[in-house]
N, CA, C and O atoms as a GROMACS GRO file, in nm:
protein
  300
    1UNK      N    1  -1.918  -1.241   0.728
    1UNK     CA    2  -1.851  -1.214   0.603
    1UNK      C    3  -1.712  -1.276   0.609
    1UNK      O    4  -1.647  -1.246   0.710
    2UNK      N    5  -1.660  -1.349   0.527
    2UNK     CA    6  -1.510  -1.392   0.470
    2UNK      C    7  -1.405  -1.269   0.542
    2UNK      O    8  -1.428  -1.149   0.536
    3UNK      N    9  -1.310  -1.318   0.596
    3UNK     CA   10  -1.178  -1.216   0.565
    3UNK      C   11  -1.098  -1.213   0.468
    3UNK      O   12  -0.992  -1.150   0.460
    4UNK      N   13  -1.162  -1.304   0.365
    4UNK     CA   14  -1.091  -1.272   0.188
    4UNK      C   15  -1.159  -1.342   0.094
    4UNK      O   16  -1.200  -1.457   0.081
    5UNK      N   17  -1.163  -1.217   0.015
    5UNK     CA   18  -1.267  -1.281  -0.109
    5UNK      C   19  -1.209  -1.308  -0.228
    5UNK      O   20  -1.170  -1.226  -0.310
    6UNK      N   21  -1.205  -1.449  -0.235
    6UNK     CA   22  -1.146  -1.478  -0.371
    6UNK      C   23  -1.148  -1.491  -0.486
    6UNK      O   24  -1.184  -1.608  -0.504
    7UNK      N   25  -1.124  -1.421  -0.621
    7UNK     CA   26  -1.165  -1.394  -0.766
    7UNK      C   27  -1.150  -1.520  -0.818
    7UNK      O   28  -1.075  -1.611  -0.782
    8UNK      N   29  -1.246  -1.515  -0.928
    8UNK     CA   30  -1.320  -1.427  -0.965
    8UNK      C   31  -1.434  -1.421  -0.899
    8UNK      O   32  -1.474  -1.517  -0.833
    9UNK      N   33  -1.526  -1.265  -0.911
    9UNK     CA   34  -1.670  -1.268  -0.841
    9UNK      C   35  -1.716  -1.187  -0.972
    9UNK      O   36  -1.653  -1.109  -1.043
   10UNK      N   37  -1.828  -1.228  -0.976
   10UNK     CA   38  -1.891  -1.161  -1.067
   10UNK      C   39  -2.009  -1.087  -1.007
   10UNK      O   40  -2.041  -1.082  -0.888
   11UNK      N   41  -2.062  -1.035  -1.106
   11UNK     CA   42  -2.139  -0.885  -1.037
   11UNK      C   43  -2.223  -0.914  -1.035
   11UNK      O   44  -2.277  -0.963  -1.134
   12UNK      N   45  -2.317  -0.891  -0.850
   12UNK     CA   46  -2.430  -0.935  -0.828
   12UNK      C   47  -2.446  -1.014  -0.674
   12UNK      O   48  -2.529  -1.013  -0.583
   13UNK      N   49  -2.284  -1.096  -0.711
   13UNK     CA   50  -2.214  -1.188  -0.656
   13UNK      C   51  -2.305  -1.170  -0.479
   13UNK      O   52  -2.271  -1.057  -0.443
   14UNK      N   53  -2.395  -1.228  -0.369
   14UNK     CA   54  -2.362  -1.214  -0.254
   14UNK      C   55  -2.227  -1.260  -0.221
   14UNK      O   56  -2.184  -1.371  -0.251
   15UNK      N   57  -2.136  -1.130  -0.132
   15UNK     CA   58  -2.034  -1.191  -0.095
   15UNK      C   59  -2.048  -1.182   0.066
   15UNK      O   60  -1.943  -1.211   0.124
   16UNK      N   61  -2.149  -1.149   0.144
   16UNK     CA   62  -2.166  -1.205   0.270
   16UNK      C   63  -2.348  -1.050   0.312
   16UNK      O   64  -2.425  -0.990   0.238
   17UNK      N   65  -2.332  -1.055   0.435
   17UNK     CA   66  -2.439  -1.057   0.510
   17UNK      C   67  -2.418  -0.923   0.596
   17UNK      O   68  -2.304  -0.893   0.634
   18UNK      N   69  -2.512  -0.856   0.621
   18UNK     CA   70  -2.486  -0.702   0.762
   18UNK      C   71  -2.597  -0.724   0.779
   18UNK      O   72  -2.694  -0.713   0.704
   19UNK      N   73  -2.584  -0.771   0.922
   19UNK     CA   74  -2.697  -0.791   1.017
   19UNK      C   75  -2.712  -0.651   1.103
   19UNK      O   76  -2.629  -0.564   1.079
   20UNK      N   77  -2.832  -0.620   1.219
   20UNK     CA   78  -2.832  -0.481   1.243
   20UNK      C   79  -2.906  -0.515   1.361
   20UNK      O   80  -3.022  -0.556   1.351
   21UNK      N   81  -2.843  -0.501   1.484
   21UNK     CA   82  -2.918  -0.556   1.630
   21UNK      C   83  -2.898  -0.403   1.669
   21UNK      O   84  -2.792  -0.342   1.656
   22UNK      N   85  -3.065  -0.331   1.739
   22UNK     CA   86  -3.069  -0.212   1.825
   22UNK      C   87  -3.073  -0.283   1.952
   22UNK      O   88  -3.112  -0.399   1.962
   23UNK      N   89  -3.030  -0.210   2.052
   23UNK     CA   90  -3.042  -0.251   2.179
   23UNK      C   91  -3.016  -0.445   2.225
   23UNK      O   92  -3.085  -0.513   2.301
   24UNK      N   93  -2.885  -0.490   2.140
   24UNK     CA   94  -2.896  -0.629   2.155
   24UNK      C   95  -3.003  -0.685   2.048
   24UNK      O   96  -2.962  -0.781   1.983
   25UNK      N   97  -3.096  -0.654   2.027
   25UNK     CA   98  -3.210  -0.726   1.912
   25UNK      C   99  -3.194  -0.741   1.815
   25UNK      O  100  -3.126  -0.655   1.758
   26UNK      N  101  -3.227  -0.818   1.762
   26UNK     CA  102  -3.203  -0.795   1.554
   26UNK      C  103  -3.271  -0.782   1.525
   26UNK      O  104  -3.364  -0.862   1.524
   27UNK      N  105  -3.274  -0.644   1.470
   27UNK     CA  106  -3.377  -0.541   1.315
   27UNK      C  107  -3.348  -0.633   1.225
   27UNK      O  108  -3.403  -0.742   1.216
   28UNK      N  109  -3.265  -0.594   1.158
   28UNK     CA  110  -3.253  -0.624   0.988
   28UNK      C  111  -3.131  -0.697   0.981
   28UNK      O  112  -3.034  -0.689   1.056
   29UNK      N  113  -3.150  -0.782   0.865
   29UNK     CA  114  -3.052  -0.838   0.777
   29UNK      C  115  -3.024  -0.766   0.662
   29UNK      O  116  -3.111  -0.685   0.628
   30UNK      N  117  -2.913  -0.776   0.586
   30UNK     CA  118  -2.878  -0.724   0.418
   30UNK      C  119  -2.765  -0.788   0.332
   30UNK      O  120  -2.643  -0.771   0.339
   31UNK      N  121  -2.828  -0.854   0.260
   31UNK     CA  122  -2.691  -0.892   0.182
   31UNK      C  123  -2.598  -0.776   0.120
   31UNK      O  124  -2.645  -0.674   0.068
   32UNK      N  125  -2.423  -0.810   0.136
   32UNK     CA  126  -2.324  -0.773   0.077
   32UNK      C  127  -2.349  -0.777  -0.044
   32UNK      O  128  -2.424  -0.875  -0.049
   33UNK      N  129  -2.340  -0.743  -0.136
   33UNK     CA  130  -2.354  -0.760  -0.287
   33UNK      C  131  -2.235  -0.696  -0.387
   33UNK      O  132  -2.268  -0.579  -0.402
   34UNK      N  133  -2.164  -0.712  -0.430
   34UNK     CA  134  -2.080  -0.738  -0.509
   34UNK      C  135  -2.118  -0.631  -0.638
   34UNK      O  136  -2.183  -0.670  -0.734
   35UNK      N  137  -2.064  -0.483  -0.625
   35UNK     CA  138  -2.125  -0.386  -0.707
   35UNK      C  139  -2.038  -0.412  -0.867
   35UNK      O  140  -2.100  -0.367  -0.963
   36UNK      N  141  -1.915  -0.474  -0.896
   36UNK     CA  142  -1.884  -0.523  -1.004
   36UNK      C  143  -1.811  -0.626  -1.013
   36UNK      O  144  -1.777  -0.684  -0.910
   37UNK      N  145  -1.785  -0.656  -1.096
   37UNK     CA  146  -1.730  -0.786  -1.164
   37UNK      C  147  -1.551  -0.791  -1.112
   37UNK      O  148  -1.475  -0.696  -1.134
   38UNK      N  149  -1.510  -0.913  -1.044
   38UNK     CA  150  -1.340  -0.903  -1.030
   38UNK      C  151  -1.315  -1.033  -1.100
   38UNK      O  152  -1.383  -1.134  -1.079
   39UNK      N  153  -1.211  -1.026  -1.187
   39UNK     CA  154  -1.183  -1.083  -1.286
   39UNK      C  155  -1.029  -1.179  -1.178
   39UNK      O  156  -0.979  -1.108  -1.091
   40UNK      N  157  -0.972  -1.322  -1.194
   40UNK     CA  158  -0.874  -1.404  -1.157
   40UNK      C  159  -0.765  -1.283  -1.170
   40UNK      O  160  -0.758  -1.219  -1.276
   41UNK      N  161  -0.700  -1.261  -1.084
   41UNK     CA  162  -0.535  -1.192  -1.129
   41UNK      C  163  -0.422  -1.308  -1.224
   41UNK      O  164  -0.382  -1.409  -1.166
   42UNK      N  165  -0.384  -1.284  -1.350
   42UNK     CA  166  -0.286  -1.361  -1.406
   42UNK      C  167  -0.156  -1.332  -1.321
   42UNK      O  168  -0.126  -1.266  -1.221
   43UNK      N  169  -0.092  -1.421  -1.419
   43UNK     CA  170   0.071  -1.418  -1.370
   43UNK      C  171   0.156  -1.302  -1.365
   43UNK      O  172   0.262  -1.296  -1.303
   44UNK      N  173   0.091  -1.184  -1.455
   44UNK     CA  174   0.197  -1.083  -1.502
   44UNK      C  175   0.130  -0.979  -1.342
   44UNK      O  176   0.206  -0.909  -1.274
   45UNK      N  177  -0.003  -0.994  -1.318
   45UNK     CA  178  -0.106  -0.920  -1.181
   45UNK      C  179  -0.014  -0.980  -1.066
   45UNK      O  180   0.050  -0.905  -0.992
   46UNK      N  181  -0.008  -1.137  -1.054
   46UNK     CA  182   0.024  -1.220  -0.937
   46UNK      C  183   0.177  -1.093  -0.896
   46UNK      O  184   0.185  -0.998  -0.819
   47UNK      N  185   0.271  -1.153  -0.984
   47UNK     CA  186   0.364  -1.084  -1.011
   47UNK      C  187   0.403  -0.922  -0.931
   47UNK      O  188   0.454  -0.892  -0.823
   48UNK      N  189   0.351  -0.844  -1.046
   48UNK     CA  190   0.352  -0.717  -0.983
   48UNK      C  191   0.284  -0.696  -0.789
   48UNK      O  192   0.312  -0.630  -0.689
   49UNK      N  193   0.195  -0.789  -0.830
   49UNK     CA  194   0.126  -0.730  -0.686
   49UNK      C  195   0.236  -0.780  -0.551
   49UNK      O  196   0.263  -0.724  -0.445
   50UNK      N  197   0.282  -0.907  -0.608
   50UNK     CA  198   0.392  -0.968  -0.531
   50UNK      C  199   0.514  -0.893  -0.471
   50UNK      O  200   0.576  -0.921  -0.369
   51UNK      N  201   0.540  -0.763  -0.580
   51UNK     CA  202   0.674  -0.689  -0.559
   51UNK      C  203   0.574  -0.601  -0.509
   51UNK      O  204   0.619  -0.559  -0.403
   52UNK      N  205   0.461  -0.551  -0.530
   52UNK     CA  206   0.412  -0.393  -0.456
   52UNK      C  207   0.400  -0.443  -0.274
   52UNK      O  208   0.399  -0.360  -0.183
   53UNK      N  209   0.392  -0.600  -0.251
   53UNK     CA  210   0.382  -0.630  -0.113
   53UNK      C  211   0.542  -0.628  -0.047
   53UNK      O  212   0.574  -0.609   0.071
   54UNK      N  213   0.603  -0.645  -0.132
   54UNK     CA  214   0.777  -0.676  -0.091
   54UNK      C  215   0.820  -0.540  -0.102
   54UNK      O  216   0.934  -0.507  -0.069
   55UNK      N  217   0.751  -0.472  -0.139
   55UNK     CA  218   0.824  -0.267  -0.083
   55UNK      C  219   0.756  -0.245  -0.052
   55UNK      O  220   0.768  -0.123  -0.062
   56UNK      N  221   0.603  -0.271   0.022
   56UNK     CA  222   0.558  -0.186   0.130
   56UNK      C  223   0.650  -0.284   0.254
   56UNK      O  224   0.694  -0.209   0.341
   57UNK      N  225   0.679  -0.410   0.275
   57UNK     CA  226   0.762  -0.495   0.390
   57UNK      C  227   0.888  -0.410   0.383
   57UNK      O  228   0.922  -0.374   0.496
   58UNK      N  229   0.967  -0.366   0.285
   58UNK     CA  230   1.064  -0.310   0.302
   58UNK      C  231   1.060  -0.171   0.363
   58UNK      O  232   1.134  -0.134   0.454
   59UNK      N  233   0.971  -0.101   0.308
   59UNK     CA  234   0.976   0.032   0.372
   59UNK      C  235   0.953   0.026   0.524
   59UNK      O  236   1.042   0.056   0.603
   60UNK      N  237   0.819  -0.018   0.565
   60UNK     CA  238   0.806  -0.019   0.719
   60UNK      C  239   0.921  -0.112   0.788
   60UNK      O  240   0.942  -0.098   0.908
   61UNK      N  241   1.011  -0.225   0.696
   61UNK     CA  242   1.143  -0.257   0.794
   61UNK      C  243   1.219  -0.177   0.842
   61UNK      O  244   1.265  -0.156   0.954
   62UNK      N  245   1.236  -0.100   0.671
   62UNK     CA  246   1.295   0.043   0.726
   62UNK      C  247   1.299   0.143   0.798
   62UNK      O  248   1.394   0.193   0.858
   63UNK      N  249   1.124   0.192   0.788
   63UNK     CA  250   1.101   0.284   0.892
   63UNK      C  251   1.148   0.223   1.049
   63UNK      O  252   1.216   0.269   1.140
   64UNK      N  253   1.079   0.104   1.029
   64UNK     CA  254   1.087   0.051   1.201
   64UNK      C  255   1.252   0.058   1.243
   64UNK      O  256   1.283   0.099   1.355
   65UNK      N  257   1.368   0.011   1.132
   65UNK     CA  258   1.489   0.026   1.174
   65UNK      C  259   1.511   0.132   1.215
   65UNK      O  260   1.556   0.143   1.329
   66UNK      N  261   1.486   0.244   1.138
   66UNK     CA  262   1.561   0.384   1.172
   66UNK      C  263   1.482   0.418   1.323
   66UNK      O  264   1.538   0.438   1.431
   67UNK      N  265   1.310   0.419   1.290
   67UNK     CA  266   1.299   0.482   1.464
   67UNK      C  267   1.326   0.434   1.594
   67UNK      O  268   1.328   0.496   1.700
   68UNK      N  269   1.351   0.294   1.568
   68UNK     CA  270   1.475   0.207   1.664
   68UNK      C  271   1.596   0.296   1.722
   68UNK      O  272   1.624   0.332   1.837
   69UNK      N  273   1.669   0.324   1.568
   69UNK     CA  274   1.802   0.364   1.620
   69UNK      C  275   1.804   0.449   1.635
   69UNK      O  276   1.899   0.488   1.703
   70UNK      N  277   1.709   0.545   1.588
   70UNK     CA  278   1.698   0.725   1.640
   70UNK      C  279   1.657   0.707   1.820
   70UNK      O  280   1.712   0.772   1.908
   71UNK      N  281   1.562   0.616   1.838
   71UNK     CA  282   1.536   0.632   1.975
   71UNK      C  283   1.610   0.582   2.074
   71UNK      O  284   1.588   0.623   2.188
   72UNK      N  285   1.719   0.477   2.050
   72UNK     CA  286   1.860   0.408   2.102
   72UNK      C  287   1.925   0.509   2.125
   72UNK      O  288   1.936   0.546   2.242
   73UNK      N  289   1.961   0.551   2.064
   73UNK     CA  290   2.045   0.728   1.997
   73UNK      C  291   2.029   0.828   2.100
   73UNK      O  292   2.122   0.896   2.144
   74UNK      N  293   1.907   0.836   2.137
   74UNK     CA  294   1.862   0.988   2.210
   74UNK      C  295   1.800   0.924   2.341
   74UNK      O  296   1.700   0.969   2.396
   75UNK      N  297   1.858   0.836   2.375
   75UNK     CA  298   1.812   0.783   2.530
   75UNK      C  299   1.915   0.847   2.628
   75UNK      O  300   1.906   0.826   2.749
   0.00000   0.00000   0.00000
């Protein structure tokens, strides 16, 4: 399977494969299948999703700063 699936997919879509080995062997195969429709993200999607990634980076900078200096602190 992909480590990213890129829109649009439409529904139905195979988007990869689960294979199923007992004991080392392979039982079964199954296609991934794509239970609905993902539509291109526009500019106004690109956008927003762009700032929801730039404050989760900020927060964990943050977190990571402070438990830095709390643990500098109490050494």
């Amino acid at each position: 399977m992909p480590d990213e699936i890129v829109a649009p997919v439409e529904k139905g879509h195979i988007i990869g494969k689960v294979k199923v080995y007992l004991d080392g062997v392979f039982f079964h195969e199954e296609n991934i299948v794509s239970k609905e429709s993902i539509a291109k993200l526009g500019y106004l999607e690109k956008m927003i999703k762009k700032q929801i990634i730039n404050f989760e980076i900020s927060i964990y900078e943050y977190i990571n700063f402070s438990l830095r200096a709390f643990f500098i602190c109490h050494q």
